[in-house]
N, C-alpha and C positions, 0 to 999 in steps of 0.2 A: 330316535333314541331318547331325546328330550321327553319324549310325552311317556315311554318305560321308565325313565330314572322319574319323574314326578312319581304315578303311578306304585312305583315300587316304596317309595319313598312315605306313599298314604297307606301300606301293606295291603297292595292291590298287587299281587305277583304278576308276571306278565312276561313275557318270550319277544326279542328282537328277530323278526323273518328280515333276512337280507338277500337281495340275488347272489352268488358266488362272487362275481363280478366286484362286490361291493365290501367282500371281508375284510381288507386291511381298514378301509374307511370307518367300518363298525368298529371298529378296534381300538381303532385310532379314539374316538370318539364317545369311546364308552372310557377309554383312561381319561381324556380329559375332562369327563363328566364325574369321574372318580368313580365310575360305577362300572363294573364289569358285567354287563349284563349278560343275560343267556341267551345264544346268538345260534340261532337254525340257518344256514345257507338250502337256497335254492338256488335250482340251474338258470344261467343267466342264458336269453334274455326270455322277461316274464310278460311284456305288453305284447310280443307279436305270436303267443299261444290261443290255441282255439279255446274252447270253454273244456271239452274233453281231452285238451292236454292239460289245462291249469287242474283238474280234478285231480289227474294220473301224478300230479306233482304233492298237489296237498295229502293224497291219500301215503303218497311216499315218505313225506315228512311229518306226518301226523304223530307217529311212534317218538318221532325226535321233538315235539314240541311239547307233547306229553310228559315226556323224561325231564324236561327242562322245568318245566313249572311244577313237577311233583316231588323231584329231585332234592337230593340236600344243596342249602346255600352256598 
């Protein structure tokens, strides 16, 4: 989240990917950054996927990562 709010902050737009698992933490953590950033969930858990599940994931969220960084602020 630190390295999106820098990032954003140099008008380098940018999308926070979180596992599901992790959305209150992003939240949590984008208020105290004062930055609410745009926040994709993925299914948790993300390390013990094969390569052609993490594909079937990214290709899922692709539309949602898109919308987020072309999206109005």
């Amino acid at each position: 989240m630190h390295d999106i709010a820098d990032l954003e902050a140099r008008g380098v737009v940018g999308v926070f990917l979180a596992s599901e698992a992790f959305a209150e933490a992003a939240r949590v953590q984008g208020e105290s950054l004062g930055f609410p950033a745009p926040v994709v969930l993925v299914p948790h858990p993300v390390q013990d996927r094969t390569d052609e599940e993490l594909r079937a994931v990214a290709e899922a969220v692709a539309p949602a990562v898109v919308a987020a960084v072309t999206g109005p602020a």
